[in-house]
CHARMM-style PDB file with segment names, atoms N, HN, CA, C and O in Angstrom:
ATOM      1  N   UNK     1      45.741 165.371  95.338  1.00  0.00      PROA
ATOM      2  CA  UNK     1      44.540 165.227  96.135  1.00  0.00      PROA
ATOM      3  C   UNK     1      44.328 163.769  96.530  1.00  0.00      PROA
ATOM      4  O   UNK     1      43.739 163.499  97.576  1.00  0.00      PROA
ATOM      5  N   UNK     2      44.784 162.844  95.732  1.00  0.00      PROA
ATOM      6  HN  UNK     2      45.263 163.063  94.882  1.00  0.00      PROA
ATOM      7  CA  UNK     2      44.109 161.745  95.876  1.00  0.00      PROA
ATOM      8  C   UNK     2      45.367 161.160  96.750  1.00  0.00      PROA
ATOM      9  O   UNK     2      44.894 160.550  97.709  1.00  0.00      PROA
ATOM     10  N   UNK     3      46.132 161.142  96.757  1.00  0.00      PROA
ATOM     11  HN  UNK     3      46.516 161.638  95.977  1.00  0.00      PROA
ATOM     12  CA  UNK     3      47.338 161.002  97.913  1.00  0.00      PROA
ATOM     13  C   UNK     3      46.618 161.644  99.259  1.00  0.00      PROA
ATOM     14  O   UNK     3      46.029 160.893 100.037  1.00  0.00      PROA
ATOM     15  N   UNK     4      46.667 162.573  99.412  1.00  0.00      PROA
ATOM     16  HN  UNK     4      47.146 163.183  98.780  1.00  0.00      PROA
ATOM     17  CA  UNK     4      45.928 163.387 100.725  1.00  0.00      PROA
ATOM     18  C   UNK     4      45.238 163.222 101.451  1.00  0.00      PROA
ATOM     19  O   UNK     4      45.213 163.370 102.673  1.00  0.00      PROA
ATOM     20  N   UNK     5      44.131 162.650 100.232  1.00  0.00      PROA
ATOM     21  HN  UNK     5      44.151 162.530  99.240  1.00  0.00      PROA
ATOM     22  CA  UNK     5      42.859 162.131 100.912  1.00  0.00      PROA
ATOM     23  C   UNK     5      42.950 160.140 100.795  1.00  0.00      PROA
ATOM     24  O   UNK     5      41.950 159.451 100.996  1.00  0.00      PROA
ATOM     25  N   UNK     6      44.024 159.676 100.523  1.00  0.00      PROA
ATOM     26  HN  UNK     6      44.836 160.236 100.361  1.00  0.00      PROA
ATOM     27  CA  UNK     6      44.164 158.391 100.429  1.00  0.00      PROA
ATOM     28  C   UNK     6      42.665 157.539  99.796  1.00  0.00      PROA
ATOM     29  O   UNK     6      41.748 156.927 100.343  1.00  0.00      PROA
ATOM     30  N   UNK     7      43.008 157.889  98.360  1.00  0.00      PROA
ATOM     31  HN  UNK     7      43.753 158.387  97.916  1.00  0.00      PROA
ATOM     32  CA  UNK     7      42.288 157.537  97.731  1.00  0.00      PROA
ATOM     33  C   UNK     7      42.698 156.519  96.676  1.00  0.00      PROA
ATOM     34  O   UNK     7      43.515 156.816  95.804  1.00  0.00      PROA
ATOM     35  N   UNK     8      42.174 155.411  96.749  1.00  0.00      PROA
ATOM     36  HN  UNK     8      41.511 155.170  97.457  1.00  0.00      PROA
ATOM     37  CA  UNK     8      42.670 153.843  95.726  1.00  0.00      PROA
ATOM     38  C   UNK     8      41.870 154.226  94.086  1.00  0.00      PROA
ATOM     39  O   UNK     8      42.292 153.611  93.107  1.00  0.00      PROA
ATOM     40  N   UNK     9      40.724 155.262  93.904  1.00  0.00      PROA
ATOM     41  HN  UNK     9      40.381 155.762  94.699  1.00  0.00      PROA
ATOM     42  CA  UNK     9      40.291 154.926  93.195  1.00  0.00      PROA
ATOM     43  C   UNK     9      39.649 156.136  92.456  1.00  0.00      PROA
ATOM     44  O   UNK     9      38.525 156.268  92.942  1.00  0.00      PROA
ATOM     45  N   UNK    10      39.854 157.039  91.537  1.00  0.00      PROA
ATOM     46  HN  UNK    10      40.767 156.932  91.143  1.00  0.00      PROA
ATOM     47  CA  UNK    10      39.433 158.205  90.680  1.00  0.00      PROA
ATOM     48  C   UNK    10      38.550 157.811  89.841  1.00  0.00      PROA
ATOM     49  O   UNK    10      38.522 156.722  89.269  1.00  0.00      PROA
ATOM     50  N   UNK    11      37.665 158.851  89.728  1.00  0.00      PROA
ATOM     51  HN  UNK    11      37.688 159.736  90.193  1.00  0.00      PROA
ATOM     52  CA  UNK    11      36.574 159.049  88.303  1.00  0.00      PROA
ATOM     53  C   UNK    11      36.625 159.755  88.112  1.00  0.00      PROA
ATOM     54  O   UNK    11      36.258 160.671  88.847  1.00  0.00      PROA
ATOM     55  N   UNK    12      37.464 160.008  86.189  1.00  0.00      PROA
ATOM     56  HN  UNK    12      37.762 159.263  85.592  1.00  0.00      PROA
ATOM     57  CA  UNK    12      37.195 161.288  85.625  1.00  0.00      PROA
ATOM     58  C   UNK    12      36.126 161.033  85.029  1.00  0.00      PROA
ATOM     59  O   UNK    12      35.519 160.007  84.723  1.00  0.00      PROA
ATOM     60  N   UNK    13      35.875 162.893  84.818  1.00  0.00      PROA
ATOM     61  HN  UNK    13      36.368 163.726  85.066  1.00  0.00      PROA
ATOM     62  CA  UNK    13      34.437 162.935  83.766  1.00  0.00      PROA
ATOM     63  C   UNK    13      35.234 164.370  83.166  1.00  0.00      PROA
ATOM     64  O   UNK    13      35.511 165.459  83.666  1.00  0.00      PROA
ATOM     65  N   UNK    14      35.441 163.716  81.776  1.00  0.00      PROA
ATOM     66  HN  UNK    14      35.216 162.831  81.370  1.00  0.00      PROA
ATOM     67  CA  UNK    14      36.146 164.401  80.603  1.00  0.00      PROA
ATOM     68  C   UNK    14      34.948 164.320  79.584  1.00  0.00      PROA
ATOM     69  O   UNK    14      33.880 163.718  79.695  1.00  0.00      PROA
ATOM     70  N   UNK    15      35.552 165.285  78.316  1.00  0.00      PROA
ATOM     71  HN  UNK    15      36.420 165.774  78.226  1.00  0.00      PROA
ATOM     72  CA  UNK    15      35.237 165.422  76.880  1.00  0.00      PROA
ATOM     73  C   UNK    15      35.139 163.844  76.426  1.00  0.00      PROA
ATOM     74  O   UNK    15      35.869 163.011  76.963  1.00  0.00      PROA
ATOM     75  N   UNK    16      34.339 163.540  75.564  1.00  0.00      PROA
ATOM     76  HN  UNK    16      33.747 164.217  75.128  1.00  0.00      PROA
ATOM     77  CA  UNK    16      35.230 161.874  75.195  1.00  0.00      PROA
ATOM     78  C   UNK    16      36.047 162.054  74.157  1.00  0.00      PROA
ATOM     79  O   UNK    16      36.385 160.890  73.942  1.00  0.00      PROA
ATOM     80  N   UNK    17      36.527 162.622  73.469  1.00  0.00      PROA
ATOM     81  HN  UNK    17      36.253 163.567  73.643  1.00  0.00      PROA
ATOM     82  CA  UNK    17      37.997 163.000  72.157  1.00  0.00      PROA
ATOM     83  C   UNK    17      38.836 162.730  73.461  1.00  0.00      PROA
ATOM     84  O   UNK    17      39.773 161.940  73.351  1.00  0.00      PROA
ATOM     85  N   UNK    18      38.590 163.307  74.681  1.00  0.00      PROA
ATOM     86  HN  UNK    18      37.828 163.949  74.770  1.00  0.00      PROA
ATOM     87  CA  UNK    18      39.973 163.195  75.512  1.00  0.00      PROA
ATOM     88  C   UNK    18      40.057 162.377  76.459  1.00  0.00      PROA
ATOM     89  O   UNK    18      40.672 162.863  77.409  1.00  0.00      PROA
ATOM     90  N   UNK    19      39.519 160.787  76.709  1.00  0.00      PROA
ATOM     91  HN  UNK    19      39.020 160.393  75.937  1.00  0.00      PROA
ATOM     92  CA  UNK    19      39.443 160.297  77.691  1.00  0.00      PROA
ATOM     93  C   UNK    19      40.978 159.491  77.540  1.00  0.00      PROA
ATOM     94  O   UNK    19      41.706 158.842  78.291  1.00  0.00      PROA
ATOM     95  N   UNK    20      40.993 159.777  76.630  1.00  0.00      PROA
ATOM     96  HN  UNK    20      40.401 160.305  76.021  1.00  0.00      PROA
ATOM     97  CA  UNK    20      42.278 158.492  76.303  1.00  0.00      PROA
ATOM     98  C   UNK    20      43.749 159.074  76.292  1.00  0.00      PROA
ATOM     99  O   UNK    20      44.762 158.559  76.766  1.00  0.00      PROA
ATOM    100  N   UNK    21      43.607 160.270  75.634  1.00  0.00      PROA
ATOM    101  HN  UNK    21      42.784 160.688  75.249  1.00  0.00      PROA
ATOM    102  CA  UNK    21      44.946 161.185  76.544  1.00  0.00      PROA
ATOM    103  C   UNK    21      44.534 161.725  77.582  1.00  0.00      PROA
ATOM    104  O   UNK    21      45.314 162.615  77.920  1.00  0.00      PROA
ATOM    105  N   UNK    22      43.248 161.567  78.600  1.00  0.00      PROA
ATOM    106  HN  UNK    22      42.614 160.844  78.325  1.00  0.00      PROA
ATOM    107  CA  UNK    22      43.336 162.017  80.057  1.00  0.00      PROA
ATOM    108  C   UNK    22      43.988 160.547  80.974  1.00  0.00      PROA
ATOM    109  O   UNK    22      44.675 160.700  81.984  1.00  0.00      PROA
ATOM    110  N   UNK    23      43.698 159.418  80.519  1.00  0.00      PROA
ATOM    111  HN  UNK    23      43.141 159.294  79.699  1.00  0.00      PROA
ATOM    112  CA  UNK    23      44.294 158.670  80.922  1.00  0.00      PROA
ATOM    113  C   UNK    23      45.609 158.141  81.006  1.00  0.00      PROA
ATOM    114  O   UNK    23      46.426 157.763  81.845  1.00  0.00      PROA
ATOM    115  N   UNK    24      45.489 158.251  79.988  1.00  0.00      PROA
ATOM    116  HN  UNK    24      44.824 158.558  79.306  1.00  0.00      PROA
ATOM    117  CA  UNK    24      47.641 158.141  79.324  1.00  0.00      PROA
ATOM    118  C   UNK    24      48.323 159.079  80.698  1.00  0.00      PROA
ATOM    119  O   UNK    24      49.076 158.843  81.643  1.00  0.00      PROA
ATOM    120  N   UNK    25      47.565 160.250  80.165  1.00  0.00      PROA
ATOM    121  HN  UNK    25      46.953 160.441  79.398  1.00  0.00      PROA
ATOM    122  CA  UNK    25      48.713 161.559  81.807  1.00  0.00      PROA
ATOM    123  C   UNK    25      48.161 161.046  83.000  1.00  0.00      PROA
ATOM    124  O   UNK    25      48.951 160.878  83.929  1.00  0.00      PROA
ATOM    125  N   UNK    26      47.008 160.770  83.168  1.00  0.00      PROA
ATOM    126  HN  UNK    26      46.366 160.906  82.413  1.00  0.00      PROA
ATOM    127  CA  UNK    26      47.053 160.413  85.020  1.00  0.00      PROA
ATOM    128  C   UNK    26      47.845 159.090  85.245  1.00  0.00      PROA
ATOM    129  O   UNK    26      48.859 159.048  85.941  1.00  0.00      PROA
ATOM    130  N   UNK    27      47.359 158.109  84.663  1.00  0.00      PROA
ATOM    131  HN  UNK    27      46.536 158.143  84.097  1.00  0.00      PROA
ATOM    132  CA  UNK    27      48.435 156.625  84.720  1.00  0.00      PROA
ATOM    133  C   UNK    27      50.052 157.219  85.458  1.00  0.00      PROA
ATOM    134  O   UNK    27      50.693 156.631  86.330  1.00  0.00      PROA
ATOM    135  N   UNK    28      50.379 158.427  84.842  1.00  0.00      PROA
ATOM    136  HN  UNK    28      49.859 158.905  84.134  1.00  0.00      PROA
ATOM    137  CA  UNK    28      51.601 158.506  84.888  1.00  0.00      PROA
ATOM    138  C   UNK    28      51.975 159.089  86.175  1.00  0.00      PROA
ATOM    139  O   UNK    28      53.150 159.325  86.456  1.00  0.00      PROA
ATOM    140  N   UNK    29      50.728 159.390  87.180  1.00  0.00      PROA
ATOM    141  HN  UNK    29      49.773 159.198  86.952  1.00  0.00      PROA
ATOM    142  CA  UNK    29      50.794 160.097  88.395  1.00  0.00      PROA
ATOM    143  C   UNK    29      50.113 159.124  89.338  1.00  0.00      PROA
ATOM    144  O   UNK    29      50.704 158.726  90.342  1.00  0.00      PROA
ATOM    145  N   UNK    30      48.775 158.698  89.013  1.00  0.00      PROA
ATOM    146  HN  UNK    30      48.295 159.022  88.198  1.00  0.00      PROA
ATOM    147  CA  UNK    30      48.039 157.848  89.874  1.00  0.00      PROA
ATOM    148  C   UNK    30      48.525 156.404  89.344  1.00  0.00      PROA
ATOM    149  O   UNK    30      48.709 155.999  88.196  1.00  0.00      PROA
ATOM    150  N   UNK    31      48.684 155.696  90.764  1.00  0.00      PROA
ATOM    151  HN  UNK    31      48.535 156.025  91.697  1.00  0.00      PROA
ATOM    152  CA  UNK    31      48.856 154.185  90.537  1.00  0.00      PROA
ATOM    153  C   UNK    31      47.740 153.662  90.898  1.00  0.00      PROA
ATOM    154  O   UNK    31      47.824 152.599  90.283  1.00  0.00      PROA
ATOM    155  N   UNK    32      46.514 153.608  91.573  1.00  0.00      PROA
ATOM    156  HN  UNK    32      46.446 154.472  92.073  1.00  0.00      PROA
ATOM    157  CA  UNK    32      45.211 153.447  91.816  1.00  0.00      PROA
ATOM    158  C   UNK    32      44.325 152.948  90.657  1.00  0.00      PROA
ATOM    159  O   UNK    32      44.953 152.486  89.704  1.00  0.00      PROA
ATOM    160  N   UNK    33      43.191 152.954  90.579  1.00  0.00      PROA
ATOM    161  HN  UNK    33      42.681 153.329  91.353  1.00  0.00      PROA
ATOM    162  CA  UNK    33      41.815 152.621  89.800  1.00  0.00      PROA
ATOM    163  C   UNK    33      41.584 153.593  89.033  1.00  0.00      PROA
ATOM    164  O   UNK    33      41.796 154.642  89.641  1.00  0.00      PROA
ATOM    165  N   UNK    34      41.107 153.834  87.540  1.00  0.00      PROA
ATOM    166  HN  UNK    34      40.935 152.982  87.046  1.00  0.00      PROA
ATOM    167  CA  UNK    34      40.868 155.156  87.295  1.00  0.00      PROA
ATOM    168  C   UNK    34      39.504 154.838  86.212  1.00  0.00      PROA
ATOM    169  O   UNK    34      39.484 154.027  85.287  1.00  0.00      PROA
ATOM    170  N   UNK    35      38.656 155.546  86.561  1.00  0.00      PROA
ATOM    171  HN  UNK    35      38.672 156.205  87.313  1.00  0.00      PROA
ATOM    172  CA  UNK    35      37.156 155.198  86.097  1.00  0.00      PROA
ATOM    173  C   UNK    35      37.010 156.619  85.442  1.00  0.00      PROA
ATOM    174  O   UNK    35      36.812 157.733  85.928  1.00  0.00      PROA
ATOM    175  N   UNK    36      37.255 155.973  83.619  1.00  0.00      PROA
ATOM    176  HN  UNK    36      37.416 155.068  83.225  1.00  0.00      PROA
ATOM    177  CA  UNK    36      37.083 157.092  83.021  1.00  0.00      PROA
ATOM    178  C   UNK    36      35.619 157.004  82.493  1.00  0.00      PROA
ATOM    179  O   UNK    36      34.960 156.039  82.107  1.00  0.00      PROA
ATOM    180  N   UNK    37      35.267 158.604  82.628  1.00  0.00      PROA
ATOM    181  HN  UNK    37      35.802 159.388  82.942  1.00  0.00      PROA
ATOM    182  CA  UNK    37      33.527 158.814  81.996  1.00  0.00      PROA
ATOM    183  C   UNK    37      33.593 160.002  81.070  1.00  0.00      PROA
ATOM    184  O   UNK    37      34.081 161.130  81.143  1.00  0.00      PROA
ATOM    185  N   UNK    38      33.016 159.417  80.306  1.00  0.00      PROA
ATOM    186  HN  UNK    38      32.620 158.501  80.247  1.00  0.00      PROA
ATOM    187  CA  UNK    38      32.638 160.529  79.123  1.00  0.00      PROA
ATOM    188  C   UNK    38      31.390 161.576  79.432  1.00  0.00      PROA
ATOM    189  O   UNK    38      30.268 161.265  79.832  1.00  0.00      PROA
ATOM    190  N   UNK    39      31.807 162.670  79.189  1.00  0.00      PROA
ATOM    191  HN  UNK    39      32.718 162.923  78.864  1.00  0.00      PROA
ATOM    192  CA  UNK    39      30.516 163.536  79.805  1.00  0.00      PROA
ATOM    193  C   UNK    39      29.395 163.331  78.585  1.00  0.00      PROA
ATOM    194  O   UNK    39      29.714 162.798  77.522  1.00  0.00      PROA
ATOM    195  N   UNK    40      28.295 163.725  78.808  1.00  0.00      PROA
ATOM    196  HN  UNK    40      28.036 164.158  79.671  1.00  0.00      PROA
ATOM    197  CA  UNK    40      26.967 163.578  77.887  1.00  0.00      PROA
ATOM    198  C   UNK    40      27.163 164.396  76.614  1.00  0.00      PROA
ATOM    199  O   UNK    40      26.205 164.354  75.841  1.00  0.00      PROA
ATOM    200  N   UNK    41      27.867 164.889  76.363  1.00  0.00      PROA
ATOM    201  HN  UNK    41      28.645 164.923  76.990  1.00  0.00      PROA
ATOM    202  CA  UNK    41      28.305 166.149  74.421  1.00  0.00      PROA
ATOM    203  C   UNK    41      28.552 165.199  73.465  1.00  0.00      PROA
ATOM    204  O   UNK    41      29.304 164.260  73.204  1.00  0.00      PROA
ATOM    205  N   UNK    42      27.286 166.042  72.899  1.00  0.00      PROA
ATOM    206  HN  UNK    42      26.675 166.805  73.111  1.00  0.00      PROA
ATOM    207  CA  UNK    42      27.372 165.878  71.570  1.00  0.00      PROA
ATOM    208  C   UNK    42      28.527 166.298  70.644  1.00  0.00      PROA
ATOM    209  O   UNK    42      29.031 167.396  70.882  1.00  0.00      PROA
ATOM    210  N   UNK    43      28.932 165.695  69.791  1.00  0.00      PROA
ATOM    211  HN  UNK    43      28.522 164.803  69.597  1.00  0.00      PROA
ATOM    212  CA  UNK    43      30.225 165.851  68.641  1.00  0.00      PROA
ATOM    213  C   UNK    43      30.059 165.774  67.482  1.00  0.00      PROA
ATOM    214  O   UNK    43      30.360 164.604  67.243  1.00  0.00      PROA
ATOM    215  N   UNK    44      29.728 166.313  66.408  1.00  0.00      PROA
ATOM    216  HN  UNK    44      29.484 167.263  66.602  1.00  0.00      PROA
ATOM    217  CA  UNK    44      29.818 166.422  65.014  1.00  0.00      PROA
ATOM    218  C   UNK    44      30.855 165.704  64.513  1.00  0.00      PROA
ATOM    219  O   UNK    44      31.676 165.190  65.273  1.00  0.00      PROA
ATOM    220  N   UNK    45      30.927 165.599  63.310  1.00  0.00      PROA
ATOM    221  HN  UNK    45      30.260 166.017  62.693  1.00  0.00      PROA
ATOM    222  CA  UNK    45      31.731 165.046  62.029  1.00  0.00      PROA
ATOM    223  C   UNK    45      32.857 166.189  62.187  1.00  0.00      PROA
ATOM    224  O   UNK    45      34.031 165.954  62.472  1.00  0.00      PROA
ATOM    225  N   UNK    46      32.443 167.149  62.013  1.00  0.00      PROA
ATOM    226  HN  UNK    46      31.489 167.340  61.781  1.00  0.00      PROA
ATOM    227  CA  UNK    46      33.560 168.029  61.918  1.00  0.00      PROA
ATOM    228  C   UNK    46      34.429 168.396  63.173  1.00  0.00      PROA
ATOM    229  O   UNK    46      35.648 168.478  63.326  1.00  0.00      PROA
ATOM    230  N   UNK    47      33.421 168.578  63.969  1.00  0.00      PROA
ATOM    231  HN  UNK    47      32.431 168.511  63.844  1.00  0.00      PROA
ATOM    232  CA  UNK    47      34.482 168.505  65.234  1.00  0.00      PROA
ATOM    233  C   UNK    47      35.659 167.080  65.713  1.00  0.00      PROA
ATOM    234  O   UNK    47      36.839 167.166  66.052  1.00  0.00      PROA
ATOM    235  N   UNK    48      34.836 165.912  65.577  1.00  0.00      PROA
ATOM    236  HN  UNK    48      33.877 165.842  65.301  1.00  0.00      PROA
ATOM    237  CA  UNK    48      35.699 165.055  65.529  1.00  0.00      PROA
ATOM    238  C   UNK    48      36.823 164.930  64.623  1.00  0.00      PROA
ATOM    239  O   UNK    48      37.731 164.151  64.912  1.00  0.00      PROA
ATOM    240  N   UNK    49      36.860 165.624  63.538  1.00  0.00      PROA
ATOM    241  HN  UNK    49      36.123 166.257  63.303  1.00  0.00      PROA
ATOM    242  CA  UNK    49      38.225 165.463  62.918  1.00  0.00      PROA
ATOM    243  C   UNK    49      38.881 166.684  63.582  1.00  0.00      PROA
ATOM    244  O   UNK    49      40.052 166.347  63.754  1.00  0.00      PROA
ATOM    245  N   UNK    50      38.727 167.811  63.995  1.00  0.00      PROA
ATOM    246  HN  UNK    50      37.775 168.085  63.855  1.00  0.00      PROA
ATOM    247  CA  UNK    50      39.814 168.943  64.653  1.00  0.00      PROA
ATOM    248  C   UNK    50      40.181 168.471  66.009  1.00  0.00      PROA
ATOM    249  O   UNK    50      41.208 168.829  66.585  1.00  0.00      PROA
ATOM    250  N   UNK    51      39.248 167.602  66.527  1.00  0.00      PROA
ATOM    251  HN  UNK    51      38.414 167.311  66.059  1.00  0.00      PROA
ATOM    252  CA  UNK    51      39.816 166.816  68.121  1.00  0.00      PROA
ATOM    253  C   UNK    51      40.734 165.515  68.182  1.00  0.00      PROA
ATOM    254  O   UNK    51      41.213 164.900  69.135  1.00  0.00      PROA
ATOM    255  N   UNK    52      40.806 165.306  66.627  1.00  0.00      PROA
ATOM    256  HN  UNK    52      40.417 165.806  65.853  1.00  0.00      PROA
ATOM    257  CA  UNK    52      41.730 164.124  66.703  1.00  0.00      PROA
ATOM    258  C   UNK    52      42.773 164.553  66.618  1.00  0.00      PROA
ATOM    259  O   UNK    52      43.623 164.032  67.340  1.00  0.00      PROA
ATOM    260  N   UNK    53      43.291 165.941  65.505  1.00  0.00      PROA
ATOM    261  HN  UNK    53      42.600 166.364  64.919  1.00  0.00      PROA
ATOM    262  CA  UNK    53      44.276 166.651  65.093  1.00  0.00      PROA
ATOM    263  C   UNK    53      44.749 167.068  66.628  1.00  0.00      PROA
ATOM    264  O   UNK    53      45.911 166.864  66.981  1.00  0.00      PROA
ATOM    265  N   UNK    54      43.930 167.567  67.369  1.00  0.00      PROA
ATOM    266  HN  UNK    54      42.987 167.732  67.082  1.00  0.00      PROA
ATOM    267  CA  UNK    54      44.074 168.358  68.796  1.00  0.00      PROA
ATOM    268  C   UNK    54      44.594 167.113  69.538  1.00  0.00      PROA
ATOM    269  O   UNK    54      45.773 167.109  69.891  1.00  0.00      PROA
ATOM    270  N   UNK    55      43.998 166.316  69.736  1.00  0.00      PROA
ATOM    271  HN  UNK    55      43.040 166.319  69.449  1.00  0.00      PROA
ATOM    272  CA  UNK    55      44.402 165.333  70.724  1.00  0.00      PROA
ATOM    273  C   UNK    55      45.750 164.515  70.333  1.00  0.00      PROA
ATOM    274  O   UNK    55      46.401 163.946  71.209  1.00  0.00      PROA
ATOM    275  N   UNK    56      45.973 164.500  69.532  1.00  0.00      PROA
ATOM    276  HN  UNK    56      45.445 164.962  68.820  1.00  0.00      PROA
ATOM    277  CA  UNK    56      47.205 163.586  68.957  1.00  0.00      PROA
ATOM    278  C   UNK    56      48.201 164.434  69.482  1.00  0.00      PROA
ATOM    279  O   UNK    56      48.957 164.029  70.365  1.00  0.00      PROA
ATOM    280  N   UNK    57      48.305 166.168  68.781  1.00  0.00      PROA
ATOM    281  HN  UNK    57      47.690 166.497  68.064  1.00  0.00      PROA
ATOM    282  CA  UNK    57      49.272 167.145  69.511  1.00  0.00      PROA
ATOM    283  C   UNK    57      49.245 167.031  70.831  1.00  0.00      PROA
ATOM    284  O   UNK    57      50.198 167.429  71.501  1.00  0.00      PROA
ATOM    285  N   UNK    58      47.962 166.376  71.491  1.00  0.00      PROA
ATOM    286  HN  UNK    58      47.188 166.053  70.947  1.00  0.00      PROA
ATOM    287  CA  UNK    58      48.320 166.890  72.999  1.00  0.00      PROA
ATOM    288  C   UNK    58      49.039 165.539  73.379  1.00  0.00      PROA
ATOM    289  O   UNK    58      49.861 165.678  74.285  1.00  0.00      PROA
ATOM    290  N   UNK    59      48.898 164.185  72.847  1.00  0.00      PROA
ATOM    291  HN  UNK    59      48.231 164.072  72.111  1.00  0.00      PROA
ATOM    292  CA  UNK    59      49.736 163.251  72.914  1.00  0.00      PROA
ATOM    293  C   UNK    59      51.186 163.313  72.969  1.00  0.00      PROA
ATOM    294  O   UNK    59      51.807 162.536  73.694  1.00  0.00      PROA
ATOM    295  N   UNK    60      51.918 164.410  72.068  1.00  0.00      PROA
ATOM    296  HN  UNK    60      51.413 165.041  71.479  1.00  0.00      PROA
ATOM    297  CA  UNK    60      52.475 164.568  71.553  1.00  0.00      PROA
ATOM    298  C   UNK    60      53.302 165.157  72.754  1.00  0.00      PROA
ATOM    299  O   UNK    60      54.407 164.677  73.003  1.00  0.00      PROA
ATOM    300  N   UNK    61      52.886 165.994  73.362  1.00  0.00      PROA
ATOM    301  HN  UNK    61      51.988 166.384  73.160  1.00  0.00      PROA
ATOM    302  CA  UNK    61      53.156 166.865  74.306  1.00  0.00      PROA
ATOM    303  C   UNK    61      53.295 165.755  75.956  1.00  0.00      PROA
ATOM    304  O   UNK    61      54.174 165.682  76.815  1.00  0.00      PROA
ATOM    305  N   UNK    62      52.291 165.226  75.823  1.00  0.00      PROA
ATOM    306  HN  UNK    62      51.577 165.285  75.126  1.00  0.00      PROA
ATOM    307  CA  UNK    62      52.623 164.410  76.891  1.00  0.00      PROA
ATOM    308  C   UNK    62      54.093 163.162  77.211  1.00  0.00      PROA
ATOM    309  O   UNK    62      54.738 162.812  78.200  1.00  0.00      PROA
ATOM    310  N   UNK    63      54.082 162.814  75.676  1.00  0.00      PROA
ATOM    311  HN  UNK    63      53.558 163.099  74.873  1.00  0.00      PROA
ATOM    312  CA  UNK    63      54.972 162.142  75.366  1.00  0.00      PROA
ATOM    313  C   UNK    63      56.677 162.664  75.940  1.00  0.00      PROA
ATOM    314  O   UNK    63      57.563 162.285  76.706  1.00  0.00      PROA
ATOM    315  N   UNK    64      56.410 163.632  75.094  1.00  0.00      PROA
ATOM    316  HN  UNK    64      55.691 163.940  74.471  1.00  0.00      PROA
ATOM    317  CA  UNK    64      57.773 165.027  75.552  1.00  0.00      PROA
ATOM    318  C   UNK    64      58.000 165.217  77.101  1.00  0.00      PROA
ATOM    319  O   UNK    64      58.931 165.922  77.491  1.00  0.00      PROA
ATOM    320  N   UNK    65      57.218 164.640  77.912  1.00  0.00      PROA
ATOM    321  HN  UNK    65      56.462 164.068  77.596  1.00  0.00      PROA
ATOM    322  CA  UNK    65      57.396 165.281  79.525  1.00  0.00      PROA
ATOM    323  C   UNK    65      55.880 165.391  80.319  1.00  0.00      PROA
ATOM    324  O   UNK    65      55.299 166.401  80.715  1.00  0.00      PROA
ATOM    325  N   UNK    66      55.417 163.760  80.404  1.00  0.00      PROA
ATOM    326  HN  UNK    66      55.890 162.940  80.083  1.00  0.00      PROA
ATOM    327  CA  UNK    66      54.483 164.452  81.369  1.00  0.00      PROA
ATOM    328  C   UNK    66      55.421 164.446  83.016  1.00  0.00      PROA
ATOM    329  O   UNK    66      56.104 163.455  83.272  1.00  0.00      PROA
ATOM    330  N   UNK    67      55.353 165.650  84.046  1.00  0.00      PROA
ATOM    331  HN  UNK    67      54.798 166.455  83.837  1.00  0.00      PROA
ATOM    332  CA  UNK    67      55.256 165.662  85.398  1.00  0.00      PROA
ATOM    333  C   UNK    67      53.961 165.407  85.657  1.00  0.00      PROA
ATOM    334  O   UNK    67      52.926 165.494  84.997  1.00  0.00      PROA
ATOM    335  N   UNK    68      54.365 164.907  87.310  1.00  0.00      PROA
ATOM    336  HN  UNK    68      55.206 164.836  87.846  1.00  0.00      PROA
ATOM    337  CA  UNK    68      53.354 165.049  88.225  1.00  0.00      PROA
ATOM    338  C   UNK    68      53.309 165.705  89.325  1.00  0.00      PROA
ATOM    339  OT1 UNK    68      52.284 165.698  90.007  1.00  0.00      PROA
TER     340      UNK     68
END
């Protein structure tokens, strides 16, 4: 999209557990600006430890092969 519409400059609005592997994978597609935002959710103690477990695997995965 952002090719298409010739765009220099993205804002995501993600989870925040995932702003940091949403960035890692777009970097790897967009060469542009990328303005990451955390949406307004709330996160527990407990959830933050199953989103770190989650997010690391999804690291993990990106690592292995991100396309674009």
């Amino acid at each position: 999209m952002a090719r298409e519409n010739g765009w220099n400059t993205v804002i995501v609005v993600t989870f925040r557990p995932h702003i940091s592997r949403a960035r890692f994978i777009l970097e790897q597609c967009f060469k542009g600006t990328l303005i990451m935002v955390a949406s307004p959710t709330r996160v527990g103690p407990l959830r933050w430890v199953y989103e770190y477990g989650y997010q690391t695997a999804g690291y993990l995965r990106a690592l292995a092969g991100t396309e674009c």
